[in-house]
N, C-alpha and C positions, 0 to 999 in steps of 0.2 A: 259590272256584269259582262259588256262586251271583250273587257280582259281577261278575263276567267275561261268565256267560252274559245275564245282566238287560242289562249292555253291550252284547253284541250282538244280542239281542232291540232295542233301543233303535236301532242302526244300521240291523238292517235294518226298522224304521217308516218312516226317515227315507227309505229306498232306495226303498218304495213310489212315491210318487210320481215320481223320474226312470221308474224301470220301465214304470209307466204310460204315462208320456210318451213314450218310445220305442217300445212295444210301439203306443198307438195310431197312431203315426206310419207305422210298420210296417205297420199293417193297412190305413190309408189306400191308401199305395204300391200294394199288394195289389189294393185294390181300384180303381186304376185300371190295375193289369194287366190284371183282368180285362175291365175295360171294354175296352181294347185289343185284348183276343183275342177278344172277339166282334165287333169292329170285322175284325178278320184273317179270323175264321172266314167273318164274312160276304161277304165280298170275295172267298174262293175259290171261295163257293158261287156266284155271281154268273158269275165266270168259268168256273166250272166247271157251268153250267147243263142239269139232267138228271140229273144224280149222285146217289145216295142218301145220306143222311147217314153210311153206314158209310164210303163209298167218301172223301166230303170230311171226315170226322173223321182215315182214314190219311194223307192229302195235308196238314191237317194238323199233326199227329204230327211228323211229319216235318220241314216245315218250322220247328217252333220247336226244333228240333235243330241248323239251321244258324245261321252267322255273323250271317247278314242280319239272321233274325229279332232276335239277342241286339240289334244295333243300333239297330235302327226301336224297340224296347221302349224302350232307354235314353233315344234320342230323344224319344222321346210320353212318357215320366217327364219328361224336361228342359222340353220345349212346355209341360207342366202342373205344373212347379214353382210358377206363383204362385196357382195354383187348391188344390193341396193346400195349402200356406202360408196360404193366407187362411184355408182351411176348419178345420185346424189351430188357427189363430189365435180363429178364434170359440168353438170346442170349447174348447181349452182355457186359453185366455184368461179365459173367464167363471169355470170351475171354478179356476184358478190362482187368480184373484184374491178370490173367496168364502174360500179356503184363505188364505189372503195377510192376510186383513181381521181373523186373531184375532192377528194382531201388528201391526197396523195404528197401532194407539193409540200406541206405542212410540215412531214414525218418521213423525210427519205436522209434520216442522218447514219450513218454509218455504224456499226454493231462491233466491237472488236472480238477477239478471239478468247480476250479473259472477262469480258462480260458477258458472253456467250456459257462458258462454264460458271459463274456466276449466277445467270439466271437458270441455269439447269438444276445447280444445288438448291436454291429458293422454290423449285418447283415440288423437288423432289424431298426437300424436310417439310416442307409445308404439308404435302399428302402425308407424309409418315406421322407427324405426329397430330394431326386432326383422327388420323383414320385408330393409330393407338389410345387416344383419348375418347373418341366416341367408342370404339370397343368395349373398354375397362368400363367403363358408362355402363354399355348396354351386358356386361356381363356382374354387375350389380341390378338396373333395373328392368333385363329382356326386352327393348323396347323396336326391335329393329333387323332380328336375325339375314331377312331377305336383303340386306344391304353389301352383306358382305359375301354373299354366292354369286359368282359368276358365272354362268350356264354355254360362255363358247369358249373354242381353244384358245391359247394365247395367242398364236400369230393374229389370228381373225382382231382380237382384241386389241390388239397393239396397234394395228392395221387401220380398225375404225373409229377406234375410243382414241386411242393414244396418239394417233399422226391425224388423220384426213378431217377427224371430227372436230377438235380443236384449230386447226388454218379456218373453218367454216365458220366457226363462232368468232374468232377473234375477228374476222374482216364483216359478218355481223353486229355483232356489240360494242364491239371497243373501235371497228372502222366505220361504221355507219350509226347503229344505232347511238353511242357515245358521242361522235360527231356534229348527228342532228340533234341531240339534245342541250348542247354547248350555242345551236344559234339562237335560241331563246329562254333559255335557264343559266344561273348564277353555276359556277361550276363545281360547288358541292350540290347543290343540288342536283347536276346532271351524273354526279356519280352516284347520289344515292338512287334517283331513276333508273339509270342504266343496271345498277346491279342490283335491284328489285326485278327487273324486268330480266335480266339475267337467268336470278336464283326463280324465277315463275317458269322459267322453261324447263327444267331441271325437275318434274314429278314426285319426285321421292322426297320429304319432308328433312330428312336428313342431306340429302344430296345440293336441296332447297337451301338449308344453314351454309355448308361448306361453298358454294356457289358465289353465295350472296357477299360471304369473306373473302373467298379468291377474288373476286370482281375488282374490291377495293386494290390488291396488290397488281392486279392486269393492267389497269388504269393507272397506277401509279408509273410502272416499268414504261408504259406507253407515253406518257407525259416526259420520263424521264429518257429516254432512250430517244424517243420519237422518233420512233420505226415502229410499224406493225410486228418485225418480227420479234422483236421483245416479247412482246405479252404470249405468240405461237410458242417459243421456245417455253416459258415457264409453264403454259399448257398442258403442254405435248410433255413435259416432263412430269409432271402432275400427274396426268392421265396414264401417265406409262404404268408409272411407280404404284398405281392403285392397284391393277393384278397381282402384284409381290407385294403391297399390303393390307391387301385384303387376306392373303395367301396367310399371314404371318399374325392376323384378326384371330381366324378358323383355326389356327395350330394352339392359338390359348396356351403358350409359353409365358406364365406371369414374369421370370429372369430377362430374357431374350427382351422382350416388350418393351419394359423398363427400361432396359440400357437402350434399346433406338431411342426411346422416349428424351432419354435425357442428351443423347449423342444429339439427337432434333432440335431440342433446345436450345444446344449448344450450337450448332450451325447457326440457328435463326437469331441468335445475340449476333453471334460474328460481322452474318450477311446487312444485320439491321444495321451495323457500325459502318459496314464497306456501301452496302446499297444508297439507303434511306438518311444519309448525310444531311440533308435539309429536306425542309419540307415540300414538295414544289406544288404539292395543290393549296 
């Protein structure tokens, strides 16, 4: 019983820091709603010139009760996706990777220039042919359309999904959280923890699936390269590739699809022969 609980005392150490990371992210959001509703409050008072503050705090009240408002909010959250992501990124970047720096010694082997392209290609048939697989899926059984609309420009996307957001996770999960679950778990066990706990940050149930799969290959690249930036690169290339395959989901080209589909495949044999040579977990 004592072993059991010292276990899960031991999990949730490890859960601090996602928690963290969500909860600050959380607060950021927060705090440019609020900027936005004094942005709002001020603009009625404007319009509304002569009013007492009782009269423009009901008008209002009111108004973030309607449609409109929930709208313009989501939109001014979207407008300032790359401003929260950067601010994000300095925050917790610095403290990530101070955390990060006591397994650091472990994993500072060197990355060469043809593993590097390597793990770009791994990153980038992997999103292609999950994202054309789950498609053809969901254009048999409808189960998923909001997966594949992306609602910012690309730069912004590229920007916070594809570079800054991925270094954040990877010195999260595969440098810390995968770390601390390795001093007290067998090490398949710590990878199925770690990319459970992965795929739970990831909301979207499909996103959840594809999460929980990448994990196993991050963790492998990490193990096998042993440098963090292995796992950032196949990331980052991942996440890139997802706007140009979601792009290519919505165009519903049954020809086109197929041939990535199979050209996917075909890399992922290649890379499995060049990569994944033995087994090292």
């Amino acid at each position: 019983m004592q072993s059991i609980l010292k276990y899960i005392k031991n999990i949730l150490k490890v859960l601090i820091w996602p928690i963290i990371f969500i909860i600050g992210q959380f607060l950021l959001v927060i705090i440019f709603g609020v900027i936005f509703n004094a942005i709002k409050f001020n603009d009625i008072k404007l319009a509304n010139d002569g009013l007492k503050n009782d009269e423009l705090t009901l008008i209002f009240n009111e108004f973030i009760k309607t449609e409109e408002y929930q709208i313009e909010l989501q939109n001014y959250i979207s407008n300032n996706a790359l401003s929260i992501t950067i601010i994000t990124f300095i925050v917790f970047g610095f403290i990530l990777y101070k955390v990060y720096c006591n397994y650091k010694k472990e994993y500072d082997r060197k990355i060469c220039f043809k593993d590097i392209c390597m793990l770009i290609i791994l990153g980038v048939v992997m999103n292609l042919s999950y994202n054309l697989i789950i498609g053809s899926l969901n254009n048999l059984f409808s189960f998923g359309d909001n997966y594949f609309i992306i609602n910012i420009d690309i730069l912004t996307y590229i920007i916070c999904t594809g570079v800054l957001g991925p270094i954040l996770e990877e010195l999260l999960f595969r440098g810390i959280v995968f770390n601390r679950l390795k001093k007290f778990s067998k090490q398949m066990k710590s990878i199925l923890l770690a990319s459970f706990i992965f795929a739970l940050f990831h909301a979207n149930p499909i996103q959840m699936l594809y999460a929980f799969c990448l994990s196993f290959i991050l963790i492998y690249v990490y193990e096998k390269y042993k440098n963090i930036k292995a796992p950032i690169i196949v990331h980052i290339a991942s996440n890139t590739i997802n706007f140009f395959a979601c792009m290519l989901v919505n165009n519903n080209n049954l020809l086109l699809n197929s041939l990535l589909m199979v050209v996917s495949f075909i890399f992922l044999f290649m890379i499995n022969k060049i990569i994944f040579k033995k087994d090292l977990l």
